[in-house]
Backbone as CSV, one residue per row, in Angstrom:
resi,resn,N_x,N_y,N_z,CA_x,CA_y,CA_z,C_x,C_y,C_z
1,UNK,84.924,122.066,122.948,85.959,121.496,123.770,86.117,122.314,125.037
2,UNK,86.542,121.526,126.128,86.550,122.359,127.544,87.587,122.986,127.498
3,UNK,88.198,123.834,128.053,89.661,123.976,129.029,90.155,123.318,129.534
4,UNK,91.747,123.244,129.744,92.068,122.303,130.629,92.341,122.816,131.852
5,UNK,91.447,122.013,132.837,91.588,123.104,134.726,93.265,122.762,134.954
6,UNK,93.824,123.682,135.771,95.078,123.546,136.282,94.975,122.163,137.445
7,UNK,95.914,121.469,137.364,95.975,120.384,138.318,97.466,120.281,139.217
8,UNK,97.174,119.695,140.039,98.717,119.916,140.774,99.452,118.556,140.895
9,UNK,101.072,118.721,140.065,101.491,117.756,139.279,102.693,117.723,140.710
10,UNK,103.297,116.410,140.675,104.221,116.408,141.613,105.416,117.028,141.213
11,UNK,106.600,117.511,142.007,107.612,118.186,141.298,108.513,117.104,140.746
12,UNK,108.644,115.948,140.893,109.399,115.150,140.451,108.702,114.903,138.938
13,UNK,107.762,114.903,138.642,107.433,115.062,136.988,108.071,116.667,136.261
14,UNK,107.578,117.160,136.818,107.624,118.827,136.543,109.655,118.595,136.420
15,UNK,110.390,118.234,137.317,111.627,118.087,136.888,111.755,117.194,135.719
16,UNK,111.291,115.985,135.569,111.522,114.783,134.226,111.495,115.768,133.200
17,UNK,109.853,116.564,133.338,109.299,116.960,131.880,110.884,118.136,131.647
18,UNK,111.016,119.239,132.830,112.398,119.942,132.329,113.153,119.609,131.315
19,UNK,114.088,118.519,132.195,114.899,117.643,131.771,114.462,117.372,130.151
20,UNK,113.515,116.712,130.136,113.318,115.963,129.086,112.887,117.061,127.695
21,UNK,112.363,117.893,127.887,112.256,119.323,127.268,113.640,119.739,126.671
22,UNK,114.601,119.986,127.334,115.637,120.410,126.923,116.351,119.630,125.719
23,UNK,116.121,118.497,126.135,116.508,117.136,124.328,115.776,117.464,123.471
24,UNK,114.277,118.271,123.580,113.176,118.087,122.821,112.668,119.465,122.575
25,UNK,113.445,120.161,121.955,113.082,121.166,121.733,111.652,121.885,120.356
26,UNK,111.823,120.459,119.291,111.163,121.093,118.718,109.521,119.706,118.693
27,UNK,109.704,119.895,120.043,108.464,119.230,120.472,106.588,119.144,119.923
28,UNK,106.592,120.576,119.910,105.211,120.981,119.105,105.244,120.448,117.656
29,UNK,105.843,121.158,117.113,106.222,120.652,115.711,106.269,119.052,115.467
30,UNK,106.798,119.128,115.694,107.171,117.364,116.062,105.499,116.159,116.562
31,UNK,105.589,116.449,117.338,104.054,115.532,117.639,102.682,115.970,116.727
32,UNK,102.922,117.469,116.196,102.154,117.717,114.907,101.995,117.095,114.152
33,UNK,103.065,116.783,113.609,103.551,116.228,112.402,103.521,114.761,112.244
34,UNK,103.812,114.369,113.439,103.216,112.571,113.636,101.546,112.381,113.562
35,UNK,100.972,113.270,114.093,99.414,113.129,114.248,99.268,112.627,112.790
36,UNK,99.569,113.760,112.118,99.289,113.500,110.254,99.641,112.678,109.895
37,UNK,100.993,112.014,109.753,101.530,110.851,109.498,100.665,109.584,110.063
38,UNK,100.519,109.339,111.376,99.726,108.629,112.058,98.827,108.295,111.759
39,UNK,97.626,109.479,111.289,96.748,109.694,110.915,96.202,108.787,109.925
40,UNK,97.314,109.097,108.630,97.122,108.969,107.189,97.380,106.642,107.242
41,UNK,98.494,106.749,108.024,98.807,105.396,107.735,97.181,104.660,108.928
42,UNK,97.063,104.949,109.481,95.925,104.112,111.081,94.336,104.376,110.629
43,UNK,94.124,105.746,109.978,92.731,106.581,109.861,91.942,106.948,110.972
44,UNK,93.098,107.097,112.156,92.566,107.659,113.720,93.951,108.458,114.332
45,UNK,93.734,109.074,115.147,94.769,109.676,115.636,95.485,109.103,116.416
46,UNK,96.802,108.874,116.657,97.444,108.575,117.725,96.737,108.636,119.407
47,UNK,97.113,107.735,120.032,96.853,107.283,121.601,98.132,108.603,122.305
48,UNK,97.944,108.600,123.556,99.518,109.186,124.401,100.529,108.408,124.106
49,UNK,100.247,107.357,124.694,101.159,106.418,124.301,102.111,105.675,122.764
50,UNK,101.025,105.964,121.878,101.555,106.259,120.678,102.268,107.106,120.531
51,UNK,101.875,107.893,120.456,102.611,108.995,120.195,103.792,109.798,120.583
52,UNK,104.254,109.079,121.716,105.314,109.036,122.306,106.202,108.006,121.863
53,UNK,105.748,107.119,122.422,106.618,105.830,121.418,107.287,106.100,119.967
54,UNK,106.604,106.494,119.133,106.490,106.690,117.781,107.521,107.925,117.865
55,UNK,107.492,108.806,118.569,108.641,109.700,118.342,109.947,109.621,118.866
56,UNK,109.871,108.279,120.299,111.177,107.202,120.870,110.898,108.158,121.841
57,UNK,109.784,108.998,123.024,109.904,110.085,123.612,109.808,108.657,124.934
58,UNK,110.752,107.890,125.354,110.367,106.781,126.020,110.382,107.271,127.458
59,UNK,109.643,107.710,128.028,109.526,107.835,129.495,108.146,107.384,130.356
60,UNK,107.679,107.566,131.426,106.957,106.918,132.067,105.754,107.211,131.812
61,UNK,104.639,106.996,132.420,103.025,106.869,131.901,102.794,108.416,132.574
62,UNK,103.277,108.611,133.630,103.162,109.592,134.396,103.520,111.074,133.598
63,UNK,104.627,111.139,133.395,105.553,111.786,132.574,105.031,112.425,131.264
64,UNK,104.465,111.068,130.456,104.476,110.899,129.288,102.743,111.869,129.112
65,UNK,101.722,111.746,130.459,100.923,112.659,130.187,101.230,114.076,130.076
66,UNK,101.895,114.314,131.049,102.179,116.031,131.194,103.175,116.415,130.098
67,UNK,103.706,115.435,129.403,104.124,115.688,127.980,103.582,116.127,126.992
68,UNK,102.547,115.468,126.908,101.621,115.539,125.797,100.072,116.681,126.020
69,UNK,100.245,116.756,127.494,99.534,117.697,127.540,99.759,119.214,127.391
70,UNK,101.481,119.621,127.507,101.890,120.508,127.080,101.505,121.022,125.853
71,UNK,101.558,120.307,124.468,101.310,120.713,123.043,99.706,120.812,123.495
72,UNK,99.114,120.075,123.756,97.483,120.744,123.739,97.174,122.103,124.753
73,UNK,97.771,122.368,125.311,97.789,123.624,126.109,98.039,124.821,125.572
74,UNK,99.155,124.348,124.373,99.481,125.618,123.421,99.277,125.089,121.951
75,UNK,98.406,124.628,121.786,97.150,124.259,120.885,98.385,123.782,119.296
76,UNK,99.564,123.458,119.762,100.178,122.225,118.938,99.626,120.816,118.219
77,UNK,98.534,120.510,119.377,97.910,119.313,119.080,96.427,119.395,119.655
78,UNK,95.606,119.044,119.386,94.329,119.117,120.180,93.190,117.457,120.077
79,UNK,92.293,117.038,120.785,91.796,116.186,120.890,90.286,116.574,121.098
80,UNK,89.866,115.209,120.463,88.342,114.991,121.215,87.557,113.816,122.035
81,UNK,87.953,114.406,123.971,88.202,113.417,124.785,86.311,113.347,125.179
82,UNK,86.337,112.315,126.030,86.848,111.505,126.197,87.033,109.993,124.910
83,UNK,86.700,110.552,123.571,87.219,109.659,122.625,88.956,109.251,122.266
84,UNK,89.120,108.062,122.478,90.529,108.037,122.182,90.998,108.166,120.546
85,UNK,91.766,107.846,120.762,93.027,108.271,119.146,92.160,109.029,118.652
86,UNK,92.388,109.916,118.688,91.956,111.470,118.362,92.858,112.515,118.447
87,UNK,94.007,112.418,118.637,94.939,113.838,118.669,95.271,113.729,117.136
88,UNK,95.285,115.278,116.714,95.664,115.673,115.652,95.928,116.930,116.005
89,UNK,96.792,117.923,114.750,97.668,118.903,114.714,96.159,119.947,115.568
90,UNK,96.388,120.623,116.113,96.438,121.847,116.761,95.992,123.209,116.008
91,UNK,95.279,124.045,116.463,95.566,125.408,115.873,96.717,126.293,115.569
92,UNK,98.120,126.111,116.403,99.245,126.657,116.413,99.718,125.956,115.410
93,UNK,99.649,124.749,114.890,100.513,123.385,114.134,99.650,124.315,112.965
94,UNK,98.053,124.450,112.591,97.513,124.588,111.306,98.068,126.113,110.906
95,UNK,98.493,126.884,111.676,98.968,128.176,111.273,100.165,128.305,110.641
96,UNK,101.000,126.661,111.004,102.672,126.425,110.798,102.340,125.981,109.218
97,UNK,101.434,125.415,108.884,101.283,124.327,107.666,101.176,123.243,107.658
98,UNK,100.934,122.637,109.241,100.707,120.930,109.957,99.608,120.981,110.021
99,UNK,98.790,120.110,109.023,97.495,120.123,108.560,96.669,119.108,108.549
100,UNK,95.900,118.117,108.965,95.281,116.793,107.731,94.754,116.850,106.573
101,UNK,95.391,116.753,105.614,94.922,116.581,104.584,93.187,117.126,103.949
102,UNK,92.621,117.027,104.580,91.267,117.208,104.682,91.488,118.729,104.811
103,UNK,92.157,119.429,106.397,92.177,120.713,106.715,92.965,121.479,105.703
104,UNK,93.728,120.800,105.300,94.377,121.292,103.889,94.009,122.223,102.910
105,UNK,93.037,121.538,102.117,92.335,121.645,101.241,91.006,122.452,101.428
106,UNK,90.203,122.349,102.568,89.659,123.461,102.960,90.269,124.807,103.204
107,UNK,91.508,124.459,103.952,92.030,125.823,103.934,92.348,126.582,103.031
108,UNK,93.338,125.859,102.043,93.833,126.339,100.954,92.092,126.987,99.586
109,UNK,90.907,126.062,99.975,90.058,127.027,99.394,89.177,128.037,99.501
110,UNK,89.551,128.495,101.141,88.935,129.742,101.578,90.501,131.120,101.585
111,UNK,90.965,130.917,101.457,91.978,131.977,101.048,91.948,132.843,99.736
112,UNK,92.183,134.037,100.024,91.734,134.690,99.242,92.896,134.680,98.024
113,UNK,92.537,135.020,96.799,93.610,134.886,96.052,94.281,136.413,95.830
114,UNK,95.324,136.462,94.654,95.904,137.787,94.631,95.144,138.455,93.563
């Protein structure tokens, strides 16, 4: 997977996302946790747009990217673009216990026991 290059966002998003941050505090967590859910009921990952919707995060198309690109920046959620519905939990989310099912069970059988 690439990096994501820095891009230059207008400040009138950069204020929405503020704003809209402050209602949404437990944001990472949260869109984690839908991926899986999502996941399990569709057998693909949530769209942007899903996934916003689905959590009622109702704001604009504009908005709604630099939303969602936040959790993949701090590896809450991660994707494999340019394939769509593909977001699922993140490296930060699999460290929390926001897992797919699949990552689950691998994980839980490389751990060492006591």
């Amino acid at each position: 997977m690439e990096r994501v290059q820095p891009q230059f966002v207008p400040k009138w998003i950069k204020n929405s996302y503020g704003e809209w941050k402050e209602a949404h505090p437990d944001r990472g967590p949260q869109a984690a946790e839908f991926t899986v859910a999502f996941r399990a009921e569709h057998g693909h990952g949530p769209s942007y747009n899903q996934l916003c919707s689905g959590l009622g995060w109702d704001v604009c198309r504009s908005v709604r990217s630099f939303i969602v690109r936040r959790p993949l920046s701090n590896e809450w959620l991660m994707e494999t673009s340019p394939v769509p519905w593909t977001l699922r939990p993140g490296v930060t989310a699999q460290a929390q216990g926001i897992a797919l099912p699949k990552a689950r069970t691998a994980a839980a059988a490389v751990r060492p026991g006591p």
